[in-house]
VONU-560132 format. One record per residue (C-alpha): residue number from 1; residue in one letter; x, y, z. Coordinates in steps of 0.5 Angstrom, whole numbers, plus 500, padded with zeros to 3 digits. Each point is the difference from the previous one (the first is absolute). Layout:
BEGIN
ATOM  seq  type   px   py   pz
ATOM  NUM     A    X    Y    Z
...
//
This chain:
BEGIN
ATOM  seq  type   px   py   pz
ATOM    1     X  835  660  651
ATOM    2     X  502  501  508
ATOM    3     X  497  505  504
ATOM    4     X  506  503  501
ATOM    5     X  502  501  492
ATOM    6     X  493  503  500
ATOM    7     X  501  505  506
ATOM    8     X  508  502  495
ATOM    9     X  495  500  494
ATOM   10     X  496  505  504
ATOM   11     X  505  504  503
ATOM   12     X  504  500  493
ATOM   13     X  494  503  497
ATOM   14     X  500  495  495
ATOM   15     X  493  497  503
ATOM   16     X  494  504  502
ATOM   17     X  495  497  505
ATOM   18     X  493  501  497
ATOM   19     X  496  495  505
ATOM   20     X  501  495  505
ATOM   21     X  505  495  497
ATOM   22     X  500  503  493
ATOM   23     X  506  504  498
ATOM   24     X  500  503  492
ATOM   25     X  507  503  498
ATOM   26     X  501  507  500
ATOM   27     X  502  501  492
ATOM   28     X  493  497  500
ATOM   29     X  496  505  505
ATOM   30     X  495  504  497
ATOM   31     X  500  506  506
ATOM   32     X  495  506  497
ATOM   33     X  494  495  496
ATOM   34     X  495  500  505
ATOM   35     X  497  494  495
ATOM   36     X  506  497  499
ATOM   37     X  501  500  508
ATOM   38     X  494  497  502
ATOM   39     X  502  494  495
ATOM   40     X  506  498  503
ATOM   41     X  497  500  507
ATOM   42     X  495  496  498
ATOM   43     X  505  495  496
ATOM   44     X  504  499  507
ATOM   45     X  493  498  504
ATOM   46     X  499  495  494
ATOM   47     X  507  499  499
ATOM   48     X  499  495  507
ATOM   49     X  493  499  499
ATOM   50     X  498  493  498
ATOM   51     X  498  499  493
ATOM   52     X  494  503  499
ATOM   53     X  498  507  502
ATOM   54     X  500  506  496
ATOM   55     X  500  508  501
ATOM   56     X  493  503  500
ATOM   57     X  495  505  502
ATOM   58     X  505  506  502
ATOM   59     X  506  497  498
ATOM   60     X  498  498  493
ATOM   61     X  496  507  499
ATOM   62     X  506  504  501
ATOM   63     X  505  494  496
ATOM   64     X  495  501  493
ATOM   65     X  499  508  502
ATOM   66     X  493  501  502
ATOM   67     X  499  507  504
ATOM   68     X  497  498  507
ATOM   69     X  496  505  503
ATOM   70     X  505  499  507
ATOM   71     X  506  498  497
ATOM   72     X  504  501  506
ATOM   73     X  496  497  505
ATOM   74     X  503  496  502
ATOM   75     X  506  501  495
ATOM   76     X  505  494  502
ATOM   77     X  495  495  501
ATOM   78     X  500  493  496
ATOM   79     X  494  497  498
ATOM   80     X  500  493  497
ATOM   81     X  495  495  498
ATOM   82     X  501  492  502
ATOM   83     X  496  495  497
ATOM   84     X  497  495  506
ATOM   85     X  503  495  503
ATOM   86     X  507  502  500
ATOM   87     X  503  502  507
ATOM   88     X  501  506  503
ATOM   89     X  507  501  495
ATOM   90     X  499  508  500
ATOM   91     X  499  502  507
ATOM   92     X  503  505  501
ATOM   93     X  500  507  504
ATOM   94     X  498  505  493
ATOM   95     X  497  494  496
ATOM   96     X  493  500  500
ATOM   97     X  497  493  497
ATOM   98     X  493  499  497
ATOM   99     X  498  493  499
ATOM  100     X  497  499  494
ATOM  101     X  500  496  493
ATOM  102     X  506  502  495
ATOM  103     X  497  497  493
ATOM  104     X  506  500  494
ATOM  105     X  496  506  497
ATOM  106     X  500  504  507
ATOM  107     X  507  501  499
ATOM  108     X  506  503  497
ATOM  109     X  506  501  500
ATOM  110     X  503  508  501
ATOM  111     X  508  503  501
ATOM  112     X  501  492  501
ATOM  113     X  495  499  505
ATOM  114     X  493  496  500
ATOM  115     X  495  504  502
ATOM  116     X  492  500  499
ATOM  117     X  498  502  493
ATOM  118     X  498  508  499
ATOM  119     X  493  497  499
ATOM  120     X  500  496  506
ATOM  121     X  504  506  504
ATOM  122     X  494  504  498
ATOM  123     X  495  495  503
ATOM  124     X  503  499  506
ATOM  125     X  501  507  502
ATOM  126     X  493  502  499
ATOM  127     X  498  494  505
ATOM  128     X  503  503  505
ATOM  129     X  500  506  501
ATOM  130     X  495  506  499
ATOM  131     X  496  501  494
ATOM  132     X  505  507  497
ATOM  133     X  507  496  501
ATOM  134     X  497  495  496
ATOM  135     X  497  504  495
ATOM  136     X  507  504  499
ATOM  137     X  504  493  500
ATOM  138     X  495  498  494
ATOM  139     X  500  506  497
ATOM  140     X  508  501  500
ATOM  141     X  500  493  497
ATOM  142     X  495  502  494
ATOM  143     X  503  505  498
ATOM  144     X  508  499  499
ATOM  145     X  496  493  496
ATOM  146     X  503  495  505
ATOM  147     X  493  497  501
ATOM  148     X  494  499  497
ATOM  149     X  492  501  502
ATOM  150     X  500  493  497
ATOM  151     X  506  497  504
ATOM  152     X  498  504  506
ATOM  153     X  492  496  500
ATOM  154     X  504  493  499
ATOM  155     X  503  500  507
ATOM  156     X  494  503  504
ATOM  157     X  496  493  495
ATOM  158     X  507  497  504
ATOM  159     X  499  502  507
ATOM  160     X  494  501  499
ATOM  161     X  498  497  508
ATOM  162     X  506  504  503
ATOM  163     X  498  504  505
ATOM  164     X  500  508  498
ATOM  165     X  499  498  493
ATOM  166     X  492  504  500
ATOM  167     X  505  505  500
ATOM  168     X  505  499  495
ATOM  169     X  493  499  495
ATOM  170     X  499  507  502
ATOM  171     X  506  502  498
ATOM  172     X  501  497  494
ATOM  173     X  494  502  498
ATOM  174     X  501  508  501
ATOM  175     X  508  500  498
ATOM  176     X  501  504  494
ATOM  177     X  507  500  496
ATOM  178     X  498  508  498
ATOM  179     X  501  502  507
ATOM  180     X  507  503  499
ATOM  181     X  503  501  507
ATOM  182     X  498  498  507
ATOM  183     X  496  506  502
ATOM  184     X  496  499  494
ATOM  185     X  499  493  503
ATOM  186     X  497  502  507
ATOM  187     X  496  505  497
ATOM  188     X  496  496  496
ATOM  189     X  499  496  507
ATOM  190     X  498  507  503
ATOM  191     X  495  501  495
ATOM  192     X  498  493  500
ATOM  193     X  498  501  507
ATOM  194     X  497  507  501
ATOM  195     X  495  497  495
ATOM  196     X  504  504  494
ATOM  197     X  497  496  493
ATOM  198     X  507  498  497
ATOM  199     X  504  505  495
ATOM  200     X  503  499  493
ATOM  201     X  507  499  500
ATOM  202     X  506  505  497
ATOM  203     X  495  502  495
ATOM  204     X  502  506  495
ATOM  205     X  494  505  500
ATOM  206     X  499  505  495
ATOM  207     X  497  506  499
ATOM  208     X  494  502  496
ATOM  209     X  504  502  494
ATOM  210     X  503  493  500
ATOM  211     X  507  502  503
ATOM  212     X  502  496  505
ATOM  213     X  501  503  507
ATOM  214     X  504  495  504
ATOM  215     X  500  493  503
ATOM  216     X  495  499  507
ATOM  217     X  503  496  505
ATOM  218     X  492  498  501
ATOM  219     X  494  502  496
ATOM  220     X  493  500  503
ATOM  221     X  498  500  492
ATOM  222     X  492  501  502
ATOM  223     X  501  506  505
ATOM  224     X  506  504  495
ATOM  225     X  505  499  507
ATOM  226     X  507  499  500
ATOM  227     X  504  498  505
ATOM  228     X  507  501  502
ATOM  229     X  505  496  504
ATOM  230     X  505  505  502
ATOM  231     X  507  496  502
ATOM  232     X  506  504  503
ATOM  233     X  503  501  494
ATOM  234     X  495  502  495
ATOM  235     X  501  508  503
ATOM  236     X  507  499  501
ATOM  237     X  502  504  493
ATOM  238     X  497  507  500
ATOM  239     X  499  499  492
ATOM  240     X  496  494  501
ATOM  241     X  495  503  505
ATOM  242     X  499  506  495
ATOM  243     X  499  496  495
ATOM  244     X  495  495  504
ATOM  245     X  496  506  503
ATOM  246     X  499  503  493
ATOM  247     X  498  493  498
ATOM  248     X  495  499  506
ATOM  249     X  497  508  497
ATOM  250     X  499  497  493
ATOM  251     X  497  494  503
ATOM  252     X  494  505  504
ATOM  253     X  499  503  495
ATOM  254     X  499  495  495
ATOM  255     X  494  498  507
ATOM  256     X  504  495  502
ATOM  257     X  500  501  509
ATOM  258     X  507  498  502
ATOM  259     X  503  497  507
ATOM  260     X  506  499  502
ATOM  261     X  502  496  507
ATOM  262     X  506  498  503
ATOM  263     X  504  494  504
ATOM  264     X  498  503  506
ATOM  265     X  494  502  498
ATOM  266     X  497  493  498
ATOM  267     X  504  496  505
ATOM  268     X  497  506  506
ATOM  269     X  494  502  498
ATOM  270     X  496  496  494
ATOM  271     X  494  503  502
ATOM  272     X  501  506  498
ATOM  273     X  503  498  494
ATOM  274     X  495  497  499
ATOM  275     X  495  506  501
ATOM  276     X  504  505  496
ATOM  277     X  499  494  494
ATOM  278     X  491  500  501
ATOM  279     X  501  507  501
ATOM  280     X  504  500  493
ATOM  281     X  494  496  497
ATOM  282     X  494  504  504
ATOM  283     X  504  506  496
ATOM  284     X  499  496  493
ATOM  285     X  493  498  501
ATOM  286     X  498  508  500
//
């Protein structure tokens, strides 16, 4: 088409400009998917790309949807991988590139775009940024059965000289499926880093009766401590927070000591958390 019959296009609403040369038909537009939304950006940088290039870290997290611990900084960045030795095709202002090796397996295609495997997106996130981001990363990944702890050890085996990659070990190693939300996920690195033992996972505890009591978020089975992750929502409906403080009232008095702690609180102050928790284990000790 002409630039001219593009420009009509555009003003006509037939034609939605969705990136630098790149235009989708409006009927086709998907306004309001933040998932879907991020797909078509980085269709129209690949869609002018040479061959070769794929959607990665960010980008490929957001298109398989796996939590992020920062998911809107930066929200409309672009992030792609391009294999060595093919140019500078997709420099271009909110497009940040990686040069790294893109073997068949390491890709995929989703919503029609190629980008790097759930496997290989986990991997490459826990290369590059800090420890707690990459175990959310991995931790999401695991528990919506995206990926494996096996698939995940073969591509650290395949990047296995790639800078960062002592850490993503790490972060395979640590990552657990049983983490249900993205505060779970940063609590665990909190315990790991205030020298907490690592807890049991959504475990059902009972009474001495035999009654099942509840689930733990986390349990220090050895200490008879629970702890507890308060999101925001957990309290929103007043029956629920009744119900939860007679729950927490049956689980003392079957000896269990029991923590409960906050986003803020995990993100702001882990020390005192994990003070109250060695408190709660002193307690259990008498």
């Amino acid at each position: 088409m002409s630039d001219a019959k593009i420009r009509r296009l555009v003003r006509q609403g037939v034609l939605v400009p969705v990136g630098h040369g790149a235009y989708v038909r409006a009927k086709d537009d998907v306004g309001g998917d933040p998932a879907s939304e991020h797909a078509l950006r980085v269709a129209a940088i690949l869609a002018v790309a040479r061959p070769g290039p794929a959607g990665s870290h960010r980008s490929a997290a957001i298109i398989h949807g796996l939590d992020l611990l920062r998911p809107r900084q930066p929200a409309k960045a672009i992030t792609v991988t391009r294999p060595p030795g093919l140019g500078s095709g997709t420099g271009r202002p909110g497009v940040h590139i990686h040069i790294a090796e893109l073997p068949g397996g390491h890709v995929t295609v989703r919503a029609g775009v190629p980008v790097t495997s759930v496997a290989r997106t986990v991997v490459d996130l826990a290369r590059t940024s800090p420890f707690r981001d990459g175990v959310v990363v991995a931790d999401s990944a695991l528990r919506t059965g995206q990926t494996s702890k096996d698939e995940l050890l073969a591509v650290v085996a395949d990047c296995a000289k790639w800078p960062g990659i002592r850490r993503a070990r790490l972060v395979v190693d640590f990552c657990d499926g049983k983490s249900e939300s993205v505060l779970e996920s940063i609590s665990r690195v909190a315990f790991r880093d205030h020298g907490i033992p690592a807890p049991e996972l959504q475990v059902w505890v009972g009474g001495e009766e035999g009654g099942v009591l509840g689930r733990a978020d986390f349990l220090w089975r050895r200490y008879r401590t629970i702890g507890e992750a308060d999101g925001a929502v957990k309290y929103a409906d007043t029956s629920r927070a009744i119900s939860q403080l007679r729950r927490d009232a049956g689980l003392r008095r079957a000896g269990f000591q029991v923590v409960h702690f906050t986003w803020n609180e995990i993100n702001r102050v882990p020390h005192q958390v994990a003070a109250s928790i060695r408190e709660a284990f002193r307690q259990s000790m008498r």
